[in-house]
C-alpha positions as CSV (number, residue, x, y, z in Angstrom):
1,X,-46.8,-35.5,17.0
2,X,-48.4,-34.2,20.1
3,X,-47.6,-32.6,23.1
4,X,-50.4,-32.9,25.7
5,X,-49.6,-30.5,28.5
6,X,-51.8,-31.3,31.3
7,X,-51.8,-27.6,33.0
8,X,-51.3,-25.1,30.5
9,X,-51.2,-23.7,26.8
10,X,-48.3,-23.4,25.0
11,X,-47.7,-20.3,22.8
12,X,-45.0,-20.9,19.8
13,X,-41.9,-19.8,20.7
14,X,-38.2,-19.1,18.3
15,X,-36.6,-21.5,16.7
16,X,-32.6,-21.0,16.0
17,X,-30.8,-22.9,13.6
18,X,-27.9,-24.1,15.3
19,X,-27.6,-26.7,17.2
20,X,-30.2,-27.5,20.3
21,X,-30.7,-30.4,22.5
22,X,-33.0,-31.3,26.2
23,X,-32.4,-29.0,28.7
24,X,-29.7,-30.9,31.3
25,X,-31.4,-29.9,34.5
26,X,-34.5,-29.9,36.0
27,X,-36.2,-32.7,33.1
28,X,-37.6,-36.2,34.5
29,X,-39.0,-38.3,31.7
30,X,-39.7,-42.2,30.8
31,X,-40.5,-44.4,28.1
32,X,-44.2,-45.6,28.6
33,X,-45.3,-47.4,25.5
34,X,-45.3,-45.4,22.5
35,X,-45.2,-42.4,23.9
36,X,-42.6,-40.3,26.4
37,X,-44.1,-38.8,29.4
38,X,-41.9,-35.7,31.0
39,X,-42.1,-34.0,34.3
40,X,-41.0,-30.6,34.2
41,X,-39.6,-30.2,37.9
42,X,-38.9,-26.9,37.7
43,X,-41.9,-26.1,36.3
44,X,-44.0,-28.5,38.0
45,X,-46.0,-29.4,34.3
46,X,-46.2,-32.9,33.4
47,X,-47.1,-33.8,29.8
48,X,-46.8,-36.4,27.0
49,X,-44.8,-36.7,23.4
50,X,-46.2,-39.2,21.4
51,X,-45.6,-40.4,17.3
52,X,-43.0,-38.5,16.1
53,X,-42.6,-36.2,18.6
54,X,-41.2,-39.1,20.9
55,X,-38.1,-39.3,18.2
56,X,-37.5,-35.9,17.8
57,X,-37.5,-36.3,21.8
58,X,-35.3,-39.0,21.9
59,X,-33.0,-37.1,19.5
60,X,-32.7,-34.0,21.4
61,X,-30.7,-35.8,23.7
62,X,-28.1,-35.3,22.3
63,X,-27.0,-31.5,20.3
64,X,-28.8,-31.5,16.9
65,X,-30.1,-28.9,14.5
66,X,-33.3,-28.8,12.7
67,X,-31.9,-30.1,9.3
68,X,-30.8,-33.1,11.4
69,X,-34.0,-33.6,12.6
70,X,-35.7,-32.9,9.7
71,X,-33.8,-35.8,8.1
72,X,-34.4,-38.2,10.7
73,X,-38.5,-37.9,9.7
74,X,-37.6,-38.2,6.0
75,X,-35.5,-40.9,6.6
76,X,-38.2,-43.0,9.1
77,X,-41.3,-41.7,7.8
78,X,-43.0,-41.6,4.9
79,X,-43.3,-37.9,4.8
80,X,-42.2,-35.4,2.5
81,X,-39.0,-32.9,3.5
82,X,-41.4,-29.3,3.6
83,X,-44.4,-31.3,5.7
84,X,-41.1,-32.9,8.4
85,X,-39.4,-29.0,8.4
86,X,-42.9,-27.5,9.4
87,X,-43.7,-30.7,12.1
88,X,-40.0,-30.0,13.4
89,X,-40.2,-26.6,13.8
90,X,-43.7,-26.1,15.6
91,X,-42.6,-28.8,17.7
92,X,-39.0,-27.1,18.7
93,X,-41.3,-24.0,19.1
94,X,-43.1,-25.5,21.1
95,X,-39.8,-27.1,23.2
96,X,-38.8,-23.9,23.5
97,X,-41.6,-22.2,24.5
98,X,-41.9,-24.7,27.7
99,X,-38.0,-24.0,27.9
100,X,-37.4,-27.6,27.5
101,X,-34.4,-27.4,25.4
102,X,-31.3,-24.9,25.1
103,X,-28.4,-24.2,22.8
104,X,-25.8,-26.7,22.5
């Protein structure tokens, strides 16, 4: 799972525990091979999710909360639940951080 920003670091941000998805406006992003590349229009920051990070992306489109995608690792990965909950959050942190996703 990484997120490749092109223009700037991301510091980790909070994490809730209820239920989260993409933000709705502002997002522009496509399928190009493994990996998902998003524009940030609002922000003008253009980066890439690839592995793992492009499921969890692809999830987020619709509301779910970390113990949702937690599962969805464990259940398409061979990786154990403590090792998904850390990838999960650091990468939500990251999300959020960027203020790529919001409270659903």
């Amino acid at each position: 799972m990484n997120l490749a920003d092109k223009s700037r670091p991301a510091p980790r941000g909070r994490v809730t525990r209820m239920a989260m998805k993409l933000r709705d406006s502002g997002l522009s992003w496509q399928v190009v091979d493994d990996d998902v590349v998003v524009l940030d229009l609002d922000g003008s920051v253009y980066f890439r999710v690839n592995g793992t990070g492009r499921v969890l992306w692809e999830r987020l489109q619709q509301p779910a909360t970390v113990d949702e995608l937690v599962a969805e690792l464990t259940g398409n990965y061979d990786v154990d639940e403590a090792q998904a909950r850390a990838d999960v959050e650091a990468f939500l942190g990251d999300l959020r951080t960027r203020d790529l996703i919001e409270d659903a």
